[in-house]
C-alpha positions in Angstrom: 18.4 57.7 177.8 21.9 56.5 177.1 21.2 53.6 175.5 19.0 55.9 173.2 22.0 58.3 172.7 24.3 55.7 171.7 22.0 54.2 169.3 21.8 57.4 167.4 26.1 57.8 167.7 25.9 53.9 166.2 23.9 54.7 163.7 26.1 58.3 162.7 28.8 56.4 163.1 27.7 53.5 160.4 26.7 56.3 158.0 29.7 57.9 158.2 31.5 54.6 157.3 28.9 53.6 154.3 29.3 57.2 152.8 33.6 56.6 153.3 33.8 53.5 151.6 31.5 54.4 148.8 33.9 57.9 147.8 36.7 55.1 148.3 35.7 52.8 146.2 35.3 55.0 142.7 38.2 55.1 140.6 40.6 57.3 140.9 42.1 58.9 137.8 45.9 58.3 138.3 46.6 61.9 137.6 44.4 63.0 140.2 45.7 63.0 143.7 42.8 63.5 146.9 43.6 66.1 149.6 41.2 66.9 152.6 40.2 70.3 152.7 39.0 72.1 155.2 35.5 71.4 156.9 32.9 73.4 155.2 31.2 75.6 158.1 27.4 75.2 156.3 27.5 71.4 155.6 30.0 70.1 158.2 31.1 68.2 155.4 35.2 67.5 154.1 35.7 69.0 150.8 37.7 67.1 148.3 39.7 69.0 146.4 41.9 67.3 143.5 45.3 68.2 143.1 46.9 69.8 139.4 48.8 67.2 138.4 52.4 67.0 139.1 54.5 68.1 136.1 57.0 65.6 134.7 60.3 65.3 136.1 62.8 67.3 133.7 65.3 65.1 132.1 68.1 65.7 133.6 70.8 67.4 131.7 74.4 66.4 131.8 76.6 67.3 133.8 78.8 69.5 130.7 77.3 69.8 127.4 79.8 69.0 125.1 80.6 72.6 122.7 80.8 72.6 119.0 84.4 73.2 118.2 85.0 76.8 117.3 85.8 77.9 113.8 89.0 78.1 112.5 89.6 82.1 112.3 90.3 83.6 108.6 93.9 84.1 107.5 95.2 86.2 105.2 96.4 83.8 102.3 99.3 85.3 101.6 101.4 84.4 98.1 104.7 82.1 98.7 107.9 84.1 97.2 107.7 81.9 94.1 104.2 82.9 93.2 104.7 86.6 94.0 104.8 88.8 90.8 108.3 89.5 89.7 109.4 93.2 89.1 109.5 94.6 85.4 113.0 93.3 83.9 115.6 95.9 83.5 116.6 96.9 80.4 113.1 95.2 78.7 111.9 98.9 78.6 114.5 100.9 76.7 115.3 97.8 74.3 111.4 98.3 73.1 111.3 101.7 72.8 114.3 101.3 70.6 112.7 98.6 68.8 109.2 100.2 68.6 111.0 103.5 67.0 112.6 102.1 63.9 109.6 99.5 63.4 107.2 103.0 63.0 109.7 104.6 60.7 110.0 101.4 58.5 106.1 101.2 58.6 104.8 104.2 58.1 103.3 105.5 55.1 106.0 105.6 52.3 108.2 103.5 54.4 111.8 104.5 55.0 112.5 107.9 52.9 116.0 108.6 52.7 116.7 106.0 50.0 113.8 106.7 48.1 115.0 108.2 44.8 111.9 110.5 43.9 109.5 110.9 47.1 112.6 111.2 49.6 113.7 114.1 47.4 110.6 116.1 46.6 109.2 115.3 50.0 112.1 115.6 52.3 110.7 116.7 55.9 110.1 113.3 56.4 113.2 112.3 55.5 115.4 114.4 57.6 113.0 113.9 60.9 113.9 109.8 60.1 117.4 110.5 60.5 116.7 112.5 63.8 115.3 108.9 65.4 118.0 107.0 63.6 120.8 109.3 64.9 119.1 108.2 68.6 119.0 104.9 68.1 122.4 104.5 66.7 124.0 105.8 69.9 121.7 104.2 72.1 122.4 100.8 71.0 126.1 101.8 70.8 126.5 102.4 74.8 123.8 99.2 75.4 126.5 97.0 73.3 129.1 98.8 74.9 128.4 99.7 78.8 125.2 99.0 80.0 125.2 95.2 78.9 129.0 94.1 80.2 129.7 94.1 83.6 133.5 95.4 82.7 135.6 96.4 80.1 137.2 93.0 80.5 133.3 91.3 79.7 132.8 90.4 76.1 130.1 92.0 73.9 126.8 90.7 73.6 126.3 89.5 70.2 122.8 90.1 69.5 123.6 94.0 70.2 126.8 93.9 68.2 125.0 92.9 65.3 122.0 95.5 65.5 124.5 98.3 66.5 126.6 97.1 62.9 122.7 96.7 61.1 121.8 100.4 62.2 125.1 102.2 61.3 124.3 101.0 57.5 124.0 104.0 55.2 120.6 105.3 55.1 120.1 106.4 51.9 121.5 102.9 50.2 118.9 102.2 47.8 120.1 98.2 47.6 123.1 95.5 47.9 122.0 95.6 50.7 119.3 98.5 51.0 118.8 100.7 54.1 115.7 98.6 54.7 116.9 95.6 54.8 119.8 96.5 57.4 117.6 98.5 59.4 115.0 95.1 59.5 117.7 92.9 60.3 119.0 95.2 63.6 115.2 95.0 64.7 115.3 91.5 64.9 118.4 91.6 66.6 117.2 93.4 69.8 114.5 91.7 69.5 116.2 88.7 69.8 118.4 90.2 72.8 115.0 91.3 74.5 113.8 87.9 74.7 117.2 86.8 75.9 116.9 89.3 78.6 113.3 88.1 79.6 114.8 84.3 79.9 117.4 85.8 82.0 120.1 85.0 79.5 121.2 88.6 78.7 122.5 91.2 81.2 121.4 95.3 81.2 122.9 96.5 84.4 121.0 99.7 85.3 124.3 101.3 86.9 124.6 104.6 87.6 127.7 105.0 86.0 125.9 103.2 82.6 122.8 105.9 83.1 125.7 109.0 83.2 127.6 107.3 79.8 124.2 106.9 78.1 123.1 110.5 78.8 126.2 111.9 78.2 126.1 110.6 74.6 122.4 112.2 74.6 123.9 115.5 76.0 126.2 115.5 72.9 123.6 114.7 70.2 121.2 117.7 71.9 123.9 120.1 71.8 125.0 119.6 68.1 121.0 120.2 67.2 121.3 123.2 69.5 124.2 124.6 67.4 122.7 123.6 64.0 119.2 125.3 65.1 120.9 128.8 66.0 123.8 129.2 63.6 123.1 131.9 61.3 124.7 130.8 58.0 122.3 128.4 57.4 120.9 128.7 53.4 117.2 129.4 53.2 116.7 125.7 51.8 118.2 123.8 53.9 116.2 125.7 57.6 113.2 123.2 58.0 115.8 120.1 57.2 117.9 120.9 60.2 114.3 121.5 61.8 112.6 118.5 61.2 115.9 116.3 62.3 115.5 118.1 65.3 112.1 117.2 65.2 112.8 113.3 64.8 115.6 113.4 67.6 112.9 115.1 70.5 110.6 112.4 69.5 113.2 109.8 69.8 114.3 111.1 72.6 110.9 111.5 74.3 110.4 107.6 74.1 113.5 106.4 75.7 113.7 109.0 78.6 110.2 107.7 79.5 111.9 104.0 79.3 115.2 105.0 81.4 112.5 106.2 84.0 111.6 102.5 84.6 114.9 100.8 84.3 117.2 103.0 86.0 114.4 103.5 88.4 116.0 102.3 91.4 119.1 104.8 91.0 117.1 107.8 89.7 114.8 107.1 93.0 117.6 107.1 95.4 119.2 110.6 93.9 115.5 111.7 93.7 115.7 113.1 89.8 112.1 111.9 88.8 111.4 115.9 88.7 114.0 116.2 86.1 113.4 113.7 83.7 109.8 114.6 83.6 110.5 117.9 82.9 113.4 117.3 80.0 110.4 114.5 79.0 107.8 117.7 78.9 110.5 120.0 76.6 110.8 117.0 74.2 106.9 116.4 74.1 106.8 120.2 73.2 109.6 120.3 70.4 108.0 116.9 68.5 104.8 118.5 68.2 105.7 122.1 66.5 104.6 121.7 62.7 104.3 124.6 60.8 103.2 124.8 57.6 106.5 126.6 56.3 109.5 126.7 58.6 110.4 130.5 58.5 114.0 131.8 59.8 112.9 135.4 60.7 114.9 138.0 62.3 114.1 138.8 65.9 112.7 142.7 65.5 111.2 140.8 62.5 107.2 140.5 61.9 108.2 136.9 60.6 108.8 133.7 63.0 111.7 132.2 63.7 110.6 128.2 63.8 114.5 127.3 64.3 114.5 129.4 67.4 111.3 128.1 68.8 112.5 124.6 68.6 115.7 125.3 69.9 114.6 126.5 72.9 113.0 123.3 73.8 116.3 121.7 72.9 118.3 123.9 75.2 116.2 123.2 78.5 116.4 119.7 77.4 119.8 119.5 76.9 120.2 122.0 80.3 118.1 119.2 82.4 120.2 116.2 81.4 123.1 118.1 81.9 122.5 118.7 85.6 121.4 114.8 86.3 124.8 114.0 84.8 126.3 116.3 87.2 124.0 114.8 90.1 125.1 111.3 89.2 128.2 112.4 89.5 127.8 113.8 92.9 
C-alpha cells in the first residue's frame, strides 16, 4: 500500500514538473513580467497573472533650469536739452506784427492812399485810417530802436531799426523822389532784416519791464490824443469821419501788437498777473476797428441822430483807462 501511494505522489510529482517546464519554456515578451497569483480554490491551479508594464524612467531634469533673462523694462525716452524745443524768441512777435501791418496797407486794394493824387482825395476814409496804423508803427519802432533793443543808454543803436524808424518817418503823402511807397518798402525790409537777426541770435529785444512801461506809455499818449480829437466839439462837419477812421486805423494797429506784447513780455506780464488787462484793452480795440457806418454822423446827445465819434471814443477811453493802470502796476 505504500509503495502504491508513492507511485501515484511520483507520478504527480513528474506531471507537475513536465507541465513547469513547458509554461517555462515559451517566450516571454520582455515587457511582460510573471507573478504567481493566488491558488484558484476550483482548479487548485497558480494563476499567472502578467504584470502592466513598467513605465519609462523620467529623464531626469536638472538640477536648476537655466531662466530666460528678463526683459529690459520700458523707459521713458526722454529728449537731451539740445533736442528740446526752444521757447518762441522774444521780440520775433511784435517785430511781425509791425511788419505784417504796413505790408497789408501797401497791398491792399489801391495801395498806399495818402499820396495818391485823385483816389486818396475823393476816397479819403481809407486814407486817414492808413495814417492811424502808420502813427502806431512809427512809435513802435521808435522805442524798439530806442529802449527795448539796447541794454543801456550807453549801448549803441541797432542799425537795421535805425534805418526802418528813419524809412517810416518819410512823409506820407510824397508822391515821388523818393515816394511814400518806396520808403515805407524799404523800412519793411529793414525789420525784416532785424527779425532774422533776432532768430540767429544776433539782435537783442530785451522784454524788460521797464521797456514794456516806455512802450505803453507812448501808446497811452497816442490813445489819449484820438480821445481828445474824438470828443472835441469844434470839429467842422467834413472833417468828423477823418478823425474817425484814424481812430479806426490806430485800434486796429493797436489790436495786433497788444496780442504780440502778450507773447514777448509774457514772462513779466505773468509774474504781475495783467493777462486780464491786456485782454480786455485787446477786446475794446477789437470793438472800435470794426464800427463802419455808412455815414459818420456827429449828433447831439438829446438828438434822434448818432453820434459815431462818441461811440468810438468810448472804446478808446477804456482802452486808454486799461493801459493806464498796467503802467501803474509796472510801476508798483
Amino acid at each position: 500500500m505504500k509503495k502504491i501511494t508513492i507511485l501515484i505522489i511520483w507520478g504527480f510529482f513528474l506531471v507537475f514538473s513536465c507541465q513547469t517546464q513547458s509554461e517555462q519554456s515559451q517566450p516571454i515578451p520582455p515587457e511582460i513580467k510573471i507573478t504567481l497569483g493566488e491558488e484558484s480554490e476550483e482548479s487548485g491551479k497558480v494563476e499567472v497573472k502578467p504584470e502592466k508594464p513598467s513605465p519609462e524612467p523620467e529623464k531626469q531634469k536638472p538640477a536648476e533650469e537655466e531662466k530666460a533673462p528678463p526683459l529690459p523694462e520700458k523707459k521713458e525716452i526722454k529728449p537731451s536739452p539740445a533736442e528740446k524745443p526752444s521757447p518762441q524768441t522774444p521780440g520775433l512777435k511784435t517785430t511781425e506784427s509791425l511788419i505784417q501791418l504796413m505790408d497789408k496797407e501797401l497791398k491792399s486794394f489801391g495801395g498806399w492812399r495818402a499820396n495818391d493824387l485823385l483816389f486818396g482825395r475823393i476816397f479819403h476814409n481809407r486814407k486817414y485810417e492808413q495814417l492811424g496804423v502808420l502813427e502806431v508803427i512809427r512809435h513802435s519802432v521808435r522805442v524798439l530802436k530806442s529802449e527795448i533793443a539796447r541794454a543801456g543808454v550807453t549801448d549803441q543803436f541797432d542799425p537795421d531799426l535805425a534805418l526802418a524808424e528813419a524809412d517810416f518817418w518819410n512823409d506820407p503823402s510824397k508822391f515821388w523822389f523818393p515816394s511814400a511807397e518806396s520808403k515805407f518798402r524799404e523800412g519793411v525790409s529793414a525789420l525784416k532784416r532785424y527779425r532774422s537777426r533776432l532768430e540767429n541770435g544776433e539782435a537783442r529785444f530785451y522784454p524788460r519791464s521797464d521797456n514794456l512801461y516806455q512802450l505803453l506809455s507812448e501808446y497811452a499818449r497816442i490813445l489819449g490824443d484820438v480821445h481828445y480829437q474824438l470828443i472835441r466839439q469844434d470839429v467842422g462837419w467834413f472833417e468828423i469821419d477823418n478823425w474817425f477812421f484814424y481812430a479806426r486805423g490806430v485800434a486796429r494797429a493797436m489790436e495786433q501788437v497788444y496780442l504780440a506784447i502778450l507773447e514777448d513780455f509774457s514772462e513779466e506780464i505773468k509774474n504781475r498777473k495783467l493777462e486780464k488787462l491786456f485782454q480786455e484793452a485787446i477786446a475794446d480795440f477789437h470793438q472800435a476797428s470794426r464800427l463802419n457806418p455808412l455815414m459818420v454822423l456827429n449828433g447831439d446827445p438829446d438828438d434822434l441822430r448818432a453820434n459815431h465819434r462818441l461811440n468810438l471814443a468810448s472804446f478808446i477811453s477804456d482802452a486808454m483807462g486799461k493801459t493806464i493802470t498796467i503802467m501803474e502796476t509796472i510801476r508798483k
